[in-house]
BAPA-208921 format. One line per 5 residues: number of its first residue (from 1); for each residue x, y, z of C-alpha. Coordinates in nm, 3 decimals. Example, Ala and Ser with C-alpha at 12.3 -4.5 7.8 and 13.67 -1.06 7.14 Angstrom:
2
1 = 1.230,-0.450,0.780; 1.367,-0.106,0.714
***
This chain:
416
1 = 0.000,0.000,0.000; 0.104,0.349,-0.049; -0.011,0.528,0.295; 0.024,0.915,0.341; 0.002,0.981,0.694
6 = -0.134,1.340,0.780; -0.039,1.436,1.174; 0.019,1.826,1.272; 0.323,1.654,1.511; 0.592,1.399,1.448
11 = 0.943,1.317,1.501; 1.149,1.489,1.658; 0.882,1.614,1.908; 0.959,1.425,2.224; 0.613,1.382,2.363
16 = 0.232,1.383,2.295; 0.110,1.239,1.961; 0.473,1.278,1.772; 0.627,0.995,1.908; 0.326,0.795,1.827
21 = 0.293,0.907,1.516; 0.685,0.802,1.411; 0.617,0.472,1.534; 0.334,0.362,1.293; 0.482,0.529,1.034
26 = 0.838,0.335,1.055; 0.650,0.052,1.132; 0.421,0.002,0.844; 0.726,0.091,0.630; 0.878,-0.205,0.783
31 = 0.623,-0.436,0.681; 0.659,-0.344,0.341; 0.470,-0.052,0.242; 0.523,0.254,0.106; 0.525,0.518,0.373
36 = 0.525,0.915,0.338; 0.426,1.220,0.605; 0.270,1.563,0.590; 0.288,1.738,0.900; 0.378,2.065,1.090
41 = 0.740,2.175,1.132; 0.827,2.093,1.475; 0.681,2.294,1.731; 0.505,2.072,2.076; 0.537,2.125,2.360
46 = 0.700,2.463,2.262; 0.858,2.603,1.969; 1.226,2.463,2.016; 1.316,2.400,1.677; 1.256,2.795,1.520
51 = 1.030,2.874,1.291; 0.944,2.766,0.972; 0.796,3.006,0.688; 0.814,2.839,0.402; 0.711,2.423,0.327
56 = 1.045,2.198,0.349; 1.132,1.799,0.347; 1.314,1.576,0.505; 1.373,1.205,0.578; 1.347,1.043,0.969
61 = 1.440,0.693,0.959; 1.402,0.620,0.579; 1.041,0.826,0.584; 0.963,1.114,0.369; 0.819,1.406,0.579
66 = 0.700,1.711,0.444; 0.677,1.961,0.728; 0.405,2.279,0.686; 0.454,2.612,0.851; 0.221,2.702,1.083
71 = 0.123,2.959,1.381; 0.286,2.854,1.720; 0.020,2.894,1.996; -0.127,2.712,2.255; -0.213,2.953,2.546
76 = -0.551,2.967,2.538; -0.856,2.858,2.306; -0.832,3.083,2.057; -0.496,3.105,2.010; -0.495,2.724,1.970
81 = -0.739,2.717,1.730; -0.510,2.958,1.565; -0.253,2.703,1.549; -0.475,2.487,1.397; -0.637,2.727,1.100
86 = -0.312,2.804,1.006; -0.194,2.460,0.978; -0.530,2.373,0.755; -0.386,2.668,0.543; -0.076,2.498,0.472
91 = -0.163,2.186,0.418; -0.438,2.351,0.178; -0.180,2.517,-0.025; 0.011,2.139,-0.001; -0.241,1.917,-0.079
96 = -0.264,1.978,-0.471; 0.081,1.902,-0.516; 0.108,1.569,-0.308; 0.126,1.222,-0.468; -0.180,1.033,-0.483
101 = -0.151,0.712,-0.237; -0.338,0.470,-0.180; -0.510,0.571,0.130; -0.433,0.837,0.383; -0.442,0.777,0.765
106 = -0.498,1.094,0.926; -0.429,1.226,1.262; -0.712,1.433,1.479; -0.569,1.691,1.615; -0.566,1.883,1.423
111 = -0.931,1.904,1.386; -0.995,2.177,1.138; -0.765,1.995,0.920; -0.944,1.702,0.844; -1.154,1.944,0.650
116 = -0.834,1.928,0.379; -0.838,1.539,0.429; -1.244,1.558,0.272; -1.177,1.773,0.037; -0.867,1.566,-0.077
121 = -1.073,1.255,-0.094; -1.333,1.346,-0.267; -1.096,1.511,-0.505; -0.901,1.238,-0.589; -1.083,0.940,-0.467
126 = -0.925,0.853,-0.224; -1.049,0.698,0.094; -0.945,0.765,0.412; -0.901,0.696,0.779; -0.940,0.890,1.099
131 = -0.703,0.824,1.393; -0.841,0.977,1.683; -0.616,1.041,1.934; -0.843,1.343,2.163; -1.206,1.400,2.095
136 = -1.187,1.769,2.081; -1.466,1.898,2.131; -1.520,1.713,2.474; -1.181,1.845,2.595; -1.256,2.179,2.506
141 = -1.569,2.197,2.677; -1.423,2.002,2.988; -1.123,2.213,3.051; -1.284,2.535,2.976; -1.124,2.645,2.679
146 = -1.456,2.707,2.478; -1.751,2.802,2.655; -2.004,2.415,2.629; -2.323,2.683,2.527; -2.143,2.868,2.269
151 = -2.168,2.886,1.879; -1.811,2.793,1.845; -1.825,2.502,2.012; -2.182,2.395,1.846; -1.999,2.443,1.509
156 = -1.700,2.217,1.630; -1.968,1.948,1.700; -2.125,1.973,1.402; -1.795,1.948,1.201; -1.673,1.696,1.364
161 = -1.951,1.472,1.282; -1.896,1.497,0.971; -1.539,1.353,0.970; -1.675,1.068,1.152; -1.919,1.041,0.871
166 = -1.632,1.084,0.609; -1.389,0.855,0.690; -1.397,0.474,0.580; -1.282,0.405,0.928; -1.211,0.597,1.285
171 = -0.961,0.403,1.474; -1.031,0.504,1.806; -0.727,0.466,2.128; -0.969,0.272,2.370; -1.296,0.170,2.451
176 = -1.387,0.464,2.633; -1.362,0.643,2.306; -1.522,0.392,2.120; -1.849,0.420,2.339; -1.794,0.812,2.347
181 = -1.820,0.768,1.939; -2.140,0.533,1.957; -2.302,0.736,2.173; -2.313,1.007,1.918; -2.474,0.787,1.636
186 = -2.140,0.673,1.468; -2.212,0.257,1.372; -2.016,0.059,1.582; -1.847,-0.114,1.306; -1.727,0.180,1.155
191 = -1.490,0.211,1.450; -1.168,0.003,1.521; -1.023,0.015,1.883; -0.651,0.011,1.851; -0.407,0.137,2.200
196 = -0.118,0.362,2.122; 0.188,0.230,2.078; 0.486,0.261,2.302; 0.727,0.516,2.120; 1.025,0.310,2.238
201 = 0.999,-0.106,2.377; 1.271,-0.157,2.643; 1.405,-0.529,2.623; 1.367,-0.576,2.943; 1.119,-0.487,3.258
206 = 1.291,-0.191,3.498; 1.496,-0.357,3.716; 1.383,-0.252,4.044; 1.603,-0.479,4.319; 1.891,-0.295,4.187
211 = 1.699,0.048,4.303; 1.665,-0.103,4.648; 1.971,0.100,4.782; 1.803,0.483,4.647; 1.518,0.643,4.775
216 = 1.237,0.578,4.537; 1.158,0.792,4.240; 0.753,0.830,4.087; 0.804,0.991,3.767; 0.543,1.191,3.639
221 = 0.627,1.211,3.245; 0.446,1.439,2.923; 0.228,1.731,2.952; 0.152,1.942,3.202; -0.230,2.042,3.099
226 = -0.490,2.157,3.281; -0.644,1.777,3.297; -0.361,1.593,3.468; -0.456,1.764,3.814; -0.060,1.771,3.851
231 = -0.124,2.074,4.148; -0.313,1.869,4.379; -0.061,1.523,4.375; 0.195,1.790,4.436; 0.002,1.905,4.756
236 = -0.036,1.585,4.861; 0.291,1.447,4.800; 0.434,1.733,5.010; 0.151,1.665,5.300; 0.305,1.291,5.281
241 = 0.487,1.229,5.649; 0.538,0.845,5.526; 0.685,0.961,5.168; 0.934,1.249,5.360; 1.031,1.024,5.608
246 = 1.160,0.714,5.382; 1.325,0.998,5.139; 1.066,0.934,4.813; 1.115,1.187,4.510; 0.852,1.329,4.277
251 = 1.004,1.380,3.925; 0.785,1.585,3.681; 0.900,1.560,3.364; 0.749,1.798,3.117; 0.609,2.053,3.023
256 = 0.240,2.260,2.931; 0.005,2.507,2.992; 0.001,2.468,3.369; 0.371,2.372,3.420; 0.372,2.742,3.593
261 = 0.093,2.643,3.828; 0.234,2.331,3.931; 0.575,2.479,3.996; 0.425,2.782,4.234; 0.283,2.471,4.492
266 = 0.614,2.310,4.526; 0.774,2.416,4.871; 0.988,2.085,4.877; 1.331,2.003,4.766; 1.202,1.608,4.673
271 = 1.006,1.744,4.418; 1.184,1.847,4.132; 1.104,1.990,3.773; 1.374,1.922,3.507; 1.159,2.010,3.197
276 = 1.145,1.828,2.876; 1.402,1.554,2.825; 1.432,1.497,2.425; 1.539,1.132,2.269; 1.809,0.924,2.425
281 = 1.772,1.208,2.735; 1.507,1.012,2.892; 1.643,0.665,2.897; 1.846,0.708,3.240; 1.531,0.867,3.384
286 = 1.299,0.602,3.282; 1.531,0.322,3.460; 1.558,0.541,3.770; 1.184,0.517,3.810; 1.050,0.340,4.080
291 = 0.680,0.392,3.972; 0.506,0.552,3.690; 0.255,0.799,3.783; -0.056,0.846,3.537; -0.276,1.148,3.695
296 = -0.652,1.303,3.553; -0.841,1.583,3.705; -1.173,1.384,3.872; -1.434,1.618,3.727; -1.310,1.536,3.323
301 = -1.475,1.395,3.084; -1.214,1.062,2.933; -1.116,1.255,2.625; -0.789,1.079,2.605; -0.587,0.794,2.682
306 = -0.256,0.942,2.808; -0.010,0.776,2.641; 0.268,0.771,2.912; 0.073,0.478,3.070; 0.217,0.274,2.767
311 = 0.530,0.393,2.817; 0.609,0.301,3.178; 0.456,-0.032,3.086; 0.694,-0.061,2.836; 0.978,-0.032,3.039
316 = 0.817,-0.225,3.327; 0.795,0.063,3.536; 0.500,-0.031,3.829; 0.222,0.211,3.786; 0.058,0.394,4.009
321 = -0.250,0.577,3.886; -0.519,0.873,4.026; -0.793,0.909,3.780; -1.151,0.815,3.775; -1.171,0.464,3.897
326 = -1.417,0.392,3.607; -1.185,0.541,3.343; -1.001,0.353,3.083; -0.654,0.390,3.235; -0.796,0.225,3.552
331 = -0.902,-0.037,3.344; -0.607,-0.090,3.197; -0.390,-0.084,3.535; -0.619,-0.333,3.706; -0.655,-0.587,3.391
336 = -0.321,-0.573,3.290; -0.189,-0.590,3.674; 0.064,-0.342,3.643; -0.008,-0.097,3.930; -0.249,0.063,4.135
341 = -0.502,0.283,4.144; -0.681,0.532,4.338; -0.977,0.786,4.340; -0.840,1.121,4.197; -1.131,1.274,4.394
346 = -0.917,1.190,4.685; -0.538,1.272,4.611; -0.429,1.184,4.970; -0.523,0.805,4.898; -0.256,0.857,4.641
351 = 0.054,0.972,4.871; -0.102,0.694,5.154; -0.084,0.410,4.851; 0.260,0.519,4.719; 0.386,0.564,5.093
356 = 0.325,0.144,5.149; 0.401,0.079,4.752; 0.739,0.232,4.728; 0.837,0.058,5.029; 0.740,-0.318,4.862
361 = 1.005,-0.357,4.597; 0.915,-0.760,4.534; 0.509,-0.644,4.460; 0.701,-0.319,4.275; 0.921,-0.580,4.058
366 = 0.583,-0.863,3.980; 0.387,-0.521,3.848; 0.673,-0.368,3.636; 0.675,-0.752,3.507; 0.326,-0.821,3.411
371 = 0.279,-0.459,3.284; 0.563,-0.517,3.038; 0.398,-0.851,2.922; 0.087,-0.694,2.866; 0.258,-0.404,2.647
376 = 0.459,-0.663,2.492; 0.137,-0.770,2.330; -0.054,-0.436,2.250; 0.152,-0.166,2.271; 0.486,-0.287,2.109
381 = 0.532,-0.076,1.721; 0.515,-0.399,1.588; 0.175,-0.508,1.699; 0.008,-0.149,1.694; 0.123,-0.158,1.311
386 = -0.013,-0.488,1.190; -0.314,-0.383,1.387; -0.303,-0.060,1.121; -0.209,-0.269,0.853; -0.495,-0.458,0.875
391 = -0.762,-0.188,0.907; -0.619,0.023,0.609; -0.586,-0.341,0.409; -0.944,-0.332,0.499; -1.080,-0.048,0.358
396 = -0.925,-0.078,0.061; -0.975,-0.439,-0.041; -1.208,-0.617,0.233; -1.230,-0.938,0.072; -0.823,-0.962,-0.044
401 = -0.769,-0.805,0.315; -0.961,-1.115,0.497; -0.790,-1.369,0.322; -0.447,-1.238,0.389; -0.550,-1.218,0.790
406 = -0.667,-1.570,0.782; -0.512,-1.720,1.067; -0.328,-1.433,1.169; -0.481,-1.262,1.553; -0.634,-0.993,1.541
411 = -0.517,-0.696,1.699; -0.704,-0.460,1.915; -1.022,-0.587,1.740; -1.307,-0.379,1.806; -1.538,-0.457,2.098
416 = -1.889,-0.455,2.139
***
């Protein structure tokens, strides 16, 4: 197949949908197809690579990228919306002089964008497929950013049903999402579930016996947003006797919107704030981790999967998560038995839990362990791919596509 992705981030941006979007890429080249990339020039979670004013290209790991220009801006509603018109421009301007593939898998966010993926396939008949890695419009309303009575934000629903409606397919990141989709009159077969994948597979689970002699480290990895509820696990960290006394650090690596925030509650010394660590950077920070902590905001709607959860599990870093104990990542944790969890609603159940977990290195080590076997088998590039591989086979050839799946497992098969 030739495959055009279309993702507003990629490679080299070190966190958020970049990394994810790298990994299918180089991994349905590997499996034989014919892989190219329009996206943004670099620019999440801040604008550390310049500016770009004119269209450019490049090649990451034997893929063809063509990076757009676009408006830098992501500190408030408007401005990100901004960000995202003027990416639509470019790749509007782009669009007529792009190969024709086969199919195009594109990337939401950027929302308004997908309005250059329609146009594009009706143009040139070509079908296409939604990933859908944040359902906007729920995230805006959640966190504030658009008022959930305004115009703007009745348009945005409106628009984005019609993407849904567009595409051949919407591969959605869990089930949550997948309900969240048939609950607003998209057919349930029109929607694949497949998890993110891990931007990088460690051989091997975290070794955490060979920790035993540090005080323990919860990392706290990705962006600092308004949803995380990063603020109160600070408070609560620091409130923490148990976690002072045995010498515990909270590492929050990152950076966003509320990074500020965060950093004006921290009155401790064992809670540090390096920033954003980029490639090769992060490995000595994931293997100093003692637990991986996954935090959302109690009153949110679930309008993403974060994808750090996959990435401590891929490294066999414990988890410990505070969400919604109802939410997808709980799921996950509990199913997969690679953690804890606890009631966001209550962030002092999370510094009591870590307080006893940090100090059980054996029930540390079996968690790390079984959370690495489960990514091992859905969030490794390789599986995520075939997963793609399959859908996009799908939509282009169903009968060809089940016969060459015949016998092979499916991969984060849809659920009903």
């Amino acid at each position: 197949m030739r495959v055009q992705l279309w993702s507003s981030n990629y490679d080299p941006e070190p966190q958020g949908i970049a990394p994810l979007s790298a990994a299918v890429a180089k991994g349905l080249k590997s499996l034989g197809h014919e892989v190219s990339v329009v996206a943004a020039h670099p620019h999440y979670p801040a604008p550390a690579w310049g500016r770009a004013f004119r269209p450019y290209r490049e090649v990451r790991d034997d893929v063809p990228v063509l990076r757009l220009p676009l408006w830098f801006g992501r500190d408030s509603g408007r401005a990100r919306i901004r960000q995202d018109l003027s990416f639509t421009v470019s790749q509007a301007v782009a669009a007529v002089s792009l190969d024709r593939p086969d199919i195009i898998l594109a990337v939401s966010p950027s929302m308004p964008a997908l309005s250059v993926v329609m146009a594009t396939s009706r143009v040139r008949n070509v079908p296409w497929v939604m990933w859908l890695q944040d359902i906007v419009t729920d995230g805006a309303a959640t966190t504030g950013q658009l008022s959930d009575d305004g115009a703007l934000l009745r348009a945005a629903r409106r628009f984005e049903r019609s993407t849904y409606r567009s595409a051949s397919r919407v591969v959605a990141i869990s089930d949550a999402f997948r309900d969240n989709l048939v609950g607003k009159g998209v057919p349930s077969d029109h929607i694949v579930r497949i998890f993110n994948p891990t931007s990088r597979m460690a051989e091997a689970p975290n070794d955490i016996a060979a920790l035993a002699d540090a005080p323990a480290t919860i990392l706290a990895m990705g962006n600092i947003g308004h949803s995380q509820g990063l603020d109160k696990i600070v408070d609560a960290f620091q409130g923490s006797d148990e976690l002072r006394k045995a010498g515990t650090r909270l590492l929050i690596a990152g950076t966003g919107v509320e990074a500020d925030h965060v950093a004006s509650r921290i009155t401790s010394d064992a809670v540090q704030m390096p920033g954003v660590f980029y490639g090769d950077e992060f490995v000595p920070v994931l293997r100093s981790a003692s637990i991986g902590l996954v935090s959302q905001r109690p009153d949110i709607t679930e309008f993403n999967l974060p994808s750090k959860l996959m990435n401590y599990m891929a490294w066999g870093i414990p988890v410990l998560a505070s969400v919604d104990p109802h939410s997808e990542t709980a799921r996950i944790v509990r199913d997969s038995g690679a953690g804890w969890v606890t009631d966001a609603a209550r962030p002092a159940d999370f510094a009591a839990l870590a307080s006893r977990v940090v100090a059980d290195r054996d029930a540390l080590a079996a968690a790390g362990r079984r959370g690495f076997d489960y990514a091992q088998q859905h969030f490794s590039p390789e599986a995520v791919s075939r997963g793609f591989e399959r859908v996009l086979a799908d939509v282009l050839n169903p009968k060809r596509a089940l016969r060459a799946f015949e016998g092979v497992p499916e991969v984060a098969a849809p659920t009903t």
